[in-house]
C-alpha positions as CSV (number, residue, x, y, z in Angstrom):
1,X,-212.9,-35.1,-18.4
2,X,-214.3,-38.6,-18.3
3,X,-218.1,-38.9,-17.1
4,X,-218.7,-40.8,-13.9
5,X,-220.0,-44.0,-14.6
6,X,-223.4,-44.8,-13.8
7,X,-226.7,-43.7,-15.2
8,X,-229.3,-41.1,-13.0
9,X,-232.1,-42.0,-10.5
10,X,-235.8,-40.7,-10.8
11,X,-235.2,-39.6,-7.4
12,X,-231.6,-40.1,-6.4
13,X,-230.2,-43.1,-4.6
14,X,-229.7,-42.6,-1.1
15,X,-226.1,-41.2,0.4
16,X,-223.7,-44.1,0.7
17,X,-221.7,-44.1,4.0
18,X,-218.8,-43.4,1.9
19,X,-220.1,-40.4,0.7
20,X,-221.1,-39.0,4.5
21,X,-217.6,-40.2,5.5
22,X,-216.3,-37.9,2.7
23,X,-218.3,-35.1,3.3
24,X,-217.4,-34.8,6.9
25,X,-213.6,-35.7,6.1
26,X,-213.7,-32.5,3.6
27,X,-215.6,-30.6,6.5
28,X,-212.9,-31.3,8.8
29,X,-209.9,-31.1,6.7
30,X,-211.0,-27.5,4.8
31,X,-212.1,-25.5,8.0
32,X,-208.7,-26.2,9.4
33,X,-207.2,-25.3,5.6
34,X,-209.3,-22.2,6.0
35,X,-208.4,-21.0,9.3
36,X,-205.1,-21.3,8.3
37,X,-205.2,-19.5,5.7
38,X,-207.0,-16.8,7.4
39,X,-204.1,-16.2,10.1
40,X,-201.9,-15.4,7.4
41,X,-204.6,-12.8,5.8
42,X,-205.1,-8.5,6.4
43,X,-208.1,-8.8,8.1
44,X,-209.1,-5.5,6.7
45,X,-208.4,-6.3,2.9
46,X,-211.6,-6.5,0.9
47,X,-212.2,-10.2,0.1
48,X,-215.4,-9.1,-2.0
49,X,-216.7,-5.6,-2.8
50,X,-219.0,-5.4,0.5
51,X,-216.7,-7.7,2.9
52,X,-213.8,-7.5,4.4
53,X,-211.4,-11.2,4.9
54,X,-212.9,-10.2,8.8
55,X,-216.2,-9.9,7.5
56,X,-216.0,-12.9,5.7
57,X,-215.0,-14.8,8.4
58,X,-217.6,-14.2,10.7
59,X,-219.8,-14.7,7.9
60,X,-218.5,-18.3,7.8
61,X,-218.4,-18.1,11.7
62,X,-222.2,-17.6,11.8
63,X,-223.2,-20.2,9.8
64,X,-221.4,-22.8,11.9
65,X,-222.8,-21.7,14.9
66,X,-226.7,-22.0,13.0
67,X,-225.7,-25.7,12.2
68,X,-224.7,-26.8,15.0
69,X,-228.2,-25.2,16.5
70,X,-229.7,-27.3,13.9
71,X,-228.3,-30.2,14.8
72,X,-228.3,-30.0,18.8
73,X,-231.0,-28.3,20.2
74,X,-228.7,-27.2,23.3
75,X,-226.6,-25.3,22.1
76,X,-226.6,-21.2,22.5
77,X,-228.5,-19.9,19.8
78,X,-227.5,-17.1,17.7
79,X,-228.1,-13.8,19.0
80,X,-230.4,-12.3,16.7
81,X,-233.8,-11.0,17.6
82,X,-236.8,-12.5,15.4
83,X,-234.2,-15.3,13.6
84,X,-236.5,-18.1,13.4
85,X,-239.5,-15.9,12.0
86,X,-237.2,-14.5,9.6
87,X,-235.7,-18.4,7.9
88,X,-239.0,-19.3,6.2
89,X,-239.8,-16.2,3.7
90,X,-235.2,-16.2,3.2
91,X,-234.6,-17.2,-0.8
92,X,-231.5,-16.8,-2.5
93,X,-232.4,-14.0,-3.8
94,X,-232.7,-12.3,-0.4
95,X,-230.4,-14.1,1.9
96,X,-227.8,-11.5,1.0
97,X,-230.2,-9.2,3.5
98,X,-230.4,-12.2,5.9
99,X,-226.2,-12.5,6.2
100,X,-226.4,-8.7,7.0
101,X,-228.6,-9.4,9.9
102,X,-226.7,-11.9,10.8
103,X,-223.4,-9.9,10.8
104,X,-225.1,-6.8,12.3
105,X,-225.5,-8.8,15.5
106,X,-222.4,-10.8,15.5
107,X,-219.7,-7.9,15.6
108,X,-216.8,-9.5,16.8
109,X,-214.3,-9.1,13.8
110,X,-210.8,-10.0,15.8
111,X,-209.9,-13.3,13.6
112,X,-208.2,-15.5,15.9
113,X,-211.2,-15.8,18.8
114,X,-213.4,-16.1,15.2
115,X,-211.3,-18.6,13.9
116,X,-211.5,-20.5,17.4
117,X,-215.0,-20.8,17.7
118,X,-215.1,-21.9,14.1
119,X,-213.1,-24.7,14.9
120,X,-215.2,-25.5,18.3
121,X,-218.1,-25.2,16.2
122,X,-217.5,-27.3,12.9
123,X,-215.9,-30.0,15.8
124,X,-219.1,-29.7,17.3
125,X,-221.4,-30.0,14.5
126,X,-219.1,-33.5,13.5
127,X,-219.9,-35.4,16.8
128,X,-223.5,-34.1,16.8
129,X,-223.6,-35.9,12.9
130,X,-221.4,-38.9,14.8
131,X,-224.0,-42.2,14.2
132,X,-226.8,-40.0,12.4
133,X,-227.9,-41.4,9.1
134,X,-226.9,-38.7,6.1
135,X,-230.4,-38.2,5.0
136,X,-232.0,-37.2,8.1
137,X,-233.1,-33.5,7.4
138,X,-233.3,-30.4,9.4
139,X,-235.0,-27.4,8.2
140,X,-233.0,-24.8,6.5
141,X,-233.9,-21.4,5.0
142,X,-236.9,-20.5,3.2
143,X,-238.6,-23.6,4.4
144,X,-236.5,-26.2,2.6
145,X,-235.6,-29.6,4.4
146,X,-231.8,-30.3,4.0
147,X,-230.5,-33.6,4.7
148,X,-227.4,-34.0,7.2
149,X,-225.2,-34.8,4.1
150,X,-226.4,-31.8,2.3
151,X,-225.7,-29.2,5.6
152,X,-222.1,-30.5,5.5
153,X,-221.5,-29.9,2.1
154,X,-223.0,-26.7,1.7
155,X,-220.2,-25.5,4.6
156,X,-217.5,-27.3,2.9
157,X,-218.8,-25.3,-0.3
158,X,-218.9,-21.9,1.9
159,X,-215.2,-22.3,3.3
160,X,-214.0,-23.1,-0.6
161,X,-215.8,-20.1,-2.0
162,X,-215.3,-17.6,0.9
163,X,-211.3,-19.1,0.5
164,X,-211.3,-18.0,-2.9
165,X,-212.1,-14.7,-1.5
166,X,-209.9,-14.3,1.4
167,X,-206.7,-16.0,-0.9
168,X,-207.1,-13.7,-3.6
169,X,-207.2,-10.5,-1.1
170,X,-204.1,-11.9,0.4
171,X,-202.5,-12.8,-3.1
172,X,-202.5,-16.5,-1.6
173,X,-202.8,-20.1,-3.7
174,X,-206.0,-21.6,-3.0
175,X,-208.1,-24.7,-4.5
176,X,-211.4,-25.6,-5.4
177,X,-210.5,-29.5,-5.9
178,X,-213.2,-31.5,-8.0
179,X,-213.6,-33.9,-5.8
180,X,-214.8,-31.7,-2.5
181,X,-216.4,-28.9,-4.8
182,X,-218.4,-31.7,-6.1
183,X,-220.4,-32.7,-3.1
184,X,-222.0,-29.3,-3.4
185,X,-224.2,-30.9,-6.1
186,X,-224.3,-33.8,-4.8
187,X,-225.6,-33.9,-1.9
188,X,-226.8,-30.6,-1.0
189,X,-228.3,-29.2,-4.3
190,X,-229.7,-32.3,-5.3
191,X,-230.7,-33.4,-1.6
192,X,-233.1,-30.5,-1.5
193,X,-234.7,-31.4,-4.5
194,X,-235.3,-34.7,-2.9
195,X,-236.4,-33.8,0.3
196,X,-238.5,-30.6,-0.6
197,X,-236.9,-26.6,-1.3
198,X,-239.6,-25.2,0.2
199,X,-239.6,-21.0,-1.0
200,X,-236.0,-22.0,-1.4
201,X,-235.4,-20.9,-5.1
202,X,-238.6,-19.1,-5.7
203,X,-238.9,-16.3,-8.3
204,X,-236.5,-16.8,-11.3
205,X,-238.1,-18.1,-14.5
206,X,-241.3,-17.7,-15.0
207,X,-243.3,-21.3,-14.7
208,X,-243.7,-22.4,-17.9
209,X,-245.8,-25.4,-19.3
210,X,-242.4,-26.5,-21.2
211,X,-240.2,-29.0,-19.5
212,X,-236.8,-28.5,-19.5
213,X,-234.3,-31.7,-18.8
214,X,-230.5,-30.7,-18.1
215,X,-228.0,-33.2,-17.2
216,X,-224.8,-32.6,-15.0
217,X,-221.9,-34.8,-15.8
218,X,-218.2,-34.6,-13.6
219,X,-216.2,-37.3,-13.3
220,X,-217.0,-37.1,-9.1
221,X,-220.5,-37.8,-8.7
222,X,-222.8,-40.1,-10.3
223,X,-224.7,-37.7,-13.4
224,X,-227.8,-36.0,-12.1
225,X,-230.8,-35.0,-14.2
226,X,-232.8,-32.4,-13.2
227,X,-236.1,-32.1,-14.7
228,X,-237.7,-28.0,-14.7
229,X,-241.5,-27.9,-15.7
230,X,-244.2,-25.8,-14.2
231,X,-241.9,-23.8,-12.3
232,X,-241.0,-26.3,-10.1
233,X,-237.8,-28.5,-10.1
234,X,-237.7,-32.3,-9.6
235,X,-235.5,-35.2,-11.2
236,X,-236.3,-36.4,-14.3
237,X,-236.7,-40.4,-15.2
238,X,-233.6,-42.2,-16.8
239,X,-234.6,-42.8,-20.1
240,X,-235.9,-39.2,-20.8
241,X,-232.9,-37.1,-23.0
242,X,-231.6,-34.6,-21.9
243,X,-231.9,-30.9,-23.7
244,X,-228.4,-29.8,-22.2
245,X,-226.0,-31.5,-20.6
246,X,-223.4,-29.7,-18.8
247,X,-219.9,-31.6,-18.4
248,X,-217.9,-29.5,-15.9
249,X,-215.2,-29.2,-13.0
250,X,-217.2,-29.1,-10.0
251,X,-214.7,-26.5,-8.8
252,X,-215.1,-24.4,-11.5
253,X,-219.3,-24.5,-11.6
254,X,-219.4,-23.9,-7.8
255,X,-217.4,-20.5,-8.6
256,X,-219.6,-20.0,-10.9
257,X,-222.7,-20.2,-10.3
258,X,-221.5,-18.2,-7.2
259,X,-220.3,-15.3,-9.2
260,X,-216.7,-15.5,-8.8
261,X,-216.1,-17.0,-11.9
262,X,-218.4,-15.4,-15.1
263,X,-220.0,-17.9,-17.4
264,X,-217.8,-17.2,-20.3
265,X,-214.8,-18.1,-18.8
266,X,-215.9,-21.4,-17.3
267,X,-217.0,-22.3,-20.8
268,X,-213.9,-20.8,-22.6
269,X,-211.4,-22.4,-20.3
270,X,-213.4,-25.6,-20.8
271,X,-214.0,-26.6,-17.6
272,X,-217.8,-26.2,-18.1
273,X,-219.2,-27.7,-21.5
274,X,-222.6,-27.2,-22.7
275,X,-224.0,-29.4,-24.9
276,X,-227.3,-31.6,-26.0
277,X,-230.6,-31.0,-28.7
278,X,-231.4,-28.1,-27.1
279,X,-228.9,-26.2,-25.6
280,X,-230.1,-22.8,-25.6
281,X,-233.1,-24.2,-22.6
282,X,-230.4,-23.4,-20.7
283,X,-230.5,-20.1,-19.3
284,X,-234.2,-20.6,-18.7
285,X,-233.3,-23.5,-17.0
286,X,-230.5,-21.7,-14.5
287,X,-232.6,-18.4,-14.0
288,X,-234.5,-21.0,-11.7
289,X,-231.9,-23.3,-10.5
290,X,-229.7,-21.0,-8.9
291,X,-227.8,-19.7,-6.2
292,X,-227.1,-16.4,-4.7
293,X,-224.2,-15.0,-6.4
């Protein structure tokens, strides 16, 4: 696959209109994919080895009805006692105990009145984001500031991967296209670099006094270079090289770096390539930058 023209930013040029009009288009146009989908799945077939497709759509449920709290104050919090004392000590590698909570408290599991709130919800959470500039931030788990841009593509992100799930337990086709799987990096992974991960990602690699530059490449997105040194994650300048360089499908590194896809097919099938001087930085490197999986 061609790289996307354009070198990287120290610190990441800020999201175009274009790019917030795209992010809420895919927003829009993959919940409604989703829920239908959805109508047409078991809702007792496992979509993962903990969840059921019912599960799983509350699960996507619930973190529609947190964003559009983030975004508009008045509307009915989520029901769960001790929620906001909870968000700033959640990482990624325990907001697997945080979406239990959440699903503890939310037990509805009848799709279709799940599926309609969904739809209220992410409608909702549009016109709240209607004339709001992509790179205002809300706080966000583990004390990280995510920008507007970011929130949306992290739920367009959730309703590709949690479709994987759900098509695969109802032996449907589904897509992770490049270009929506690629706003993921975009502008949520690399728009809480920007605007501060709090405890986001903490844990991981050990901090180390060597700094570790990897580059991501797809022909969506403009290339990104993150720079890993001292255990903390920021981008690195233009002119320094890179010691990996990863040229990928975005749809294909989203499902893996969530788990649904293992490493060694993503490279195999080459829709991930490693290269650069110094390749094997690499796992050091992703043992920080991570997500749950």
């Amino acid at each position: 696959m061609p790289p996307a023209v354009g070198e990287p930013e120290v610190a990441m040029a800020a999201v175009s209109e274009e790019r917030w009009r795209a992010a809420r288009t895919a927003l829009a146009d993959w919940t409604d994919r989703f829920v239908d989908l959805v109508r047409d799945a078991p809702p007792a077939a496992m979509a993962t080895a903990h969840w059921s497709v019912a599960d799983t759509v509350a699960h996507v449920y619930s973190l529609a009805w947190y964003y559009v709290c983030l975004v508009d104050p008045e509307h009915p919090p989520l029901p769960v006692p001790g929620l906001s004392a909870r968000l700033p000590d959640t990482t990624v590698d325990t907001v697997a105990d945080f979406n239990d909570v959440l699903l503890r408290h939310l037990t509805e599991r009848e799709p279709q009145p799940l599926l309609d709130r969904l739809q209220a919800d992410v409608k909702q959470f549009l016109a709240s984001c209607e004339g709001r500039r992509p790179d205002e931030t809300v706080p966000w788990l583990g004390g990280a500031r995510v920008p507007l841009a970011g929130l949306c593509a992290h739920l367009v992100n959730e309703l590709l991967i949690h479709g994987h799930d759900v098509a695969r337990a109802a032996g449907r086709p589904w897509t992770v296209p490049g270009p929506d799987a690629a706003l993921f990096l975009e502008l949520f992974m690399a728009g809480v670099v920007r605007h501060g991960y709090g405890r986001l990602i903490d844990g991981g690699a050990p901090p180390s006094e060597r700094r570790i530059v990897v580059e991501f490449r797809s022909a969506y997105a403009p290339p990104v270079r993150f720079l890993l040194h001292r255990g903390r994650v920021s981008f690195a300048d233009p002119g320094v090289r890179p010691d990996a360089r990863i040229d990928h499908d975005p749809g294909t590194l989203n499902l893996m770096m969530f788990g649904r896809v293992s490493r060694a097919r993503a490279v195999l099938t080459g829709k991930v390539r490693i290269s650069g001087r110094r390749p094997w930085l690499l796992p050091a490197f992703l043992r920080k930058f991570r997500t749950p999986s």
